[in-house]
C-alpha positions as CSV (number, residue, x, y, z in Angstrom):
1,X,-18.8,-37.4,2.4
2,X,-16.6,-34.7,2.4
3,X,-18.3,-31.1,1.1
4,X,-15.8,-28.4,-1.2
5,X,-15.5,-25.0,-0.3
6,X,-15.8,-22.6,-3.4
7,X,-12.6,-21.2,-3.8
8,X,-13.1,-17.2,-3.4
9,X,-13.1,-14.9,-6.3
10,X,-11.2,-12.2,-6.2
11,X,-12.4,-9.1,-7.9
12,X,-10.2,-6.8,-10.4
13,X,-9.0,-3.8,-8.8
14,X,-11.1,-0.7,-9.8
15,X,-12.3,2.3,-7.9
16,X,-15.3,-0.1,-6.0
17,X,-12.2,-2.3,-4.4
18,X,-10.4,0.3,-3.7
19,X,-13.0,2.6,-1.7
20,X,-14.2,-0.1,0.3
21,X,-10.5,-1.1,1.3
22,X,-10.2,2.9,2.1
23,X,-13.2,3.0,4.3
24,X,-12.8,0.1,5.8
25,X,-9.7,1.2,7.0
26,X,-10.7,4.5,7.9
27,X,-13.6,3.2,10.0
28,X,-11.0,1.5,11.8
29,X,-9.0,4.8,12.1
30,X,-11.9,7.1,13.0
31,X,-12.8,4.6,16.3
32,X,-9.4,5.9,17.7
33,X,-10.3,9.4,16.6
34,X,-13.2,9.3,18.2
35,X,-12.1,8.8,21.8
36,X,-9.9,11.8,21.4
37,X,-12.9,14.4,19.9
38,X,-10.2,14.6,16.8
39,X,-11.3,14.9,13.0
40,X,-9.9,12.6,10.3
41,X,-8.8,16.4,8.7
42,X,-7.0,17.3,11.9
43,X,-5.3,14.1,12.3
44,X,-4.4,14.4,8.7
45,X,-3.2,18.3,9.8
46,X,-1.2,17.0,12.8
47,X,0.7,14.2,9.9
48,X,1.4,17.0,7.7
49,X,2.8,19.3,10.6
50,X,4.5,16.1,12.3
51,X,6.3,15.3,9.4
52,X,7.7,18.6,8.5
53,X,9.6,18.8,11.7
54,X,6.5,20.3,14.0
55,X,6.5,23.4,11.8
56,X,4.9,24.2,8.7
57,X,4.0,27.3,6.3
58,X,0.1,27.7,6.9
59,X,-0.8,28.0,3.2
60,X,1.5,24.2,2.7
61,X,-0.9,23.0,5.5
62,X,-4.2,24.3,3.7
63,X,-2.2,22.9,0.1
64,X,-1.8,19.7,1.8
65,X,-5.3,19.4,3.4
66,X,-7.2,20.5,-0.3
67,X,-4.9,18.4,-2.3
68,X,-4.7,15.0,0.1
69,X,-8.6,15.1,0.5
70,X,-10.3,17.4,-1.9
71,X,-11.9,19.6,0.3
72,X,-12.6,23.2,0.0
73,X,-9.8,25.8,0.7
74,X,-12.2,26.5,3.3
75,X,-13.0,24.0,4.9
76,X,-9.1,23.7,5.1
77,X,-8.6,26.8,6.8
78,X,-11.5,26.2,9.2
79,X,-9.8,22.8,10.1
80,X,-6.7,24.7,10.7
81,X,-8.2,27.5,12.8
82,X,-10.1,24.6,15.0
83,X,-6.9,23.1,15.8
84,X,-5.1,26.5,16.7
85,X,-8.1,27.0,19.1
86,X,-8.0,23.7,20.9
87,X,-4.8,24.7,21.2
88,X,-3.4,21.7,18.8
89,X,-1.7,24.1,16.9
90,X,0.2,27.3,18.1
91,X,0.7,30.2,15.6
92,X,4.8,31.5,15.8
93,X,4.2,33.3,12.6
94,X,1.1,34.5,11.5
95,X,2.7,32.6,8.5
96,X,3.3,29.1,10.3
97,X,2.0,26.8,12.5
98,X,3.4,24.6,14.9
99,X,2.5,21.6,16.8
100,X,1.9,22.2,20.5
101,X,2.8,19.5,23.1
102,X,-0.4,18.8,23.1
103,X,-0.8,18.3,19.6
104,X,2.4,16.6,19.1
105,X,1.1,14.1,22.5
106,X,-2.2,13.2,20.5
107,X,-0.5,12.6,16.7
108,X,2.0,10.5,18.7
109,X,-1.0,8.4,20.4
110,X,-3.0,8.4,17.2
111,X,0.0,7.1,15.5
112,X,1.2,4.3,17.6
113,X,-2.5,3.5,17.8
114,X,-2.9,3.3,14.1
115,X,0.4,2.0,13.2
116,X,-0.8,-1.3,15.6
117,X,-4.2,-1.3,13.5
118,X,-2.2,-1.4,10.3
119,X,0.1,-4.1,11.9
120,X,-2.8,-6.1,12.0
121,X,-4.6,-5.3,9.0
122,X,-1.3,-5.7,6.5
123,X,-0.7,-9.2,8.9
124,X,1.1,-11.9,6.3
125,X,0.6,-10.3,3.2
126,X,3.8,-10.9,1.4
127,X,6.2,-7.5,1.2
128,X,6.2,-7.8,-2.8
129,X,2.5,-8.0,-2.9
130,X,2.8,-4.8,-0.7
131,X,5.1,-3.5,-3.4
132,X,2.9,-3.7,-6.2
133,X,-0.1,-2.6,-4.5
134,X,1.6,0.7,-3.5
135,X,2.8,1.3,-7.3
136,X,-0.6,0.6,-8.7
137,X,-2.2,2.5,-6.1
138,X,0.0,5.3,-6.7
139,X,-0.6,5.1,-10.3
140,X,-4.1,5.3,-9.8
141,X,-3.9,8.1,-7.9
142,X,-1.6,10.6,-9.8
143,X,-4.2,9.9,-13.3
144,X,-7.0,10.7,-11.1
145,X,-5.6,13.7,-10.1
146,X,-4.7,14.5,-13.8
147,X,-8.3,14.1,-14.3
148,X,-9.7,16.4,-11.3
149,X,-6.8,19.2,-13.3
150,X,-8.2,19.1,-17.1
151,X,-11.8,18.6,-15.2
């Protein structure tokens, strides 16, 4: 007697799917933050920094912070002040920031560390599915943010 296994059912994508996907994957993400005493909001400080060469205009950093996790302006500034006084940041300007070796030694482990997390996580999923994920996701994202600016 052989027994059937229900085939799953996979749920439409709405705002439910897509939150539990985000925390799940930023569960993962915080375990690896965690051993190094870093925030999510600094690691997401040191990526905006990182990618702009090491240095960045202070205000772009609080910009990017508000507008990549809706947070207060505030609390973007106090993230940023945090990471100039563990010495994360250095201050060239009192206009800029810039990644110390220290800061630029724990994005660099926080990335390789994540980047082998998402290696496992995105394991066989076809590129194309990938793809269209990313556009719809990204779709999703700029008509919520229209709706946070008429809101």
């Amino acid at each position: 007697m052989t027994t059937s296994v229900p085939p799953v059912t996979v749920p439409p994508v709405n705002g439910q799917v897509i939150g539990l996907a985000h925390y799940a994957s930023r569960a993962a993400l915080e375990r690896v933050l965690a051993r190094s005493g870093t925030t999510f909001e600094q690691s997401v400080a040191l990526r905006a920094v990182s990618d702009n060469g090491g240095t960045l205009e202070r205000a772009r950093l609080v910009g990017r912070l508000t507008g990549g996790l809706k947070i207060e302006e505030s609390a973007a500034r106090r993230t940023v002040e945090e990471m100039t006084a563990l010495k994360l940041l250095a201050e060239p300007t009192p206009e800029q920031v810039s990644l110390t070796d220290g800061g630029r030694e724990l994005f660099e482990s926080i990335r390789t560390t994540g980047n082998e997390i998402a290696a496992r996580v995105y394991a066989g999923i076809p590129a194309e599915d990938l793809a269209t994920a990313g556009r719809v996701l990204a779709l999703v994202t700029e008509r919520a943010n229209a709706e946070l600016a008429d809101a």
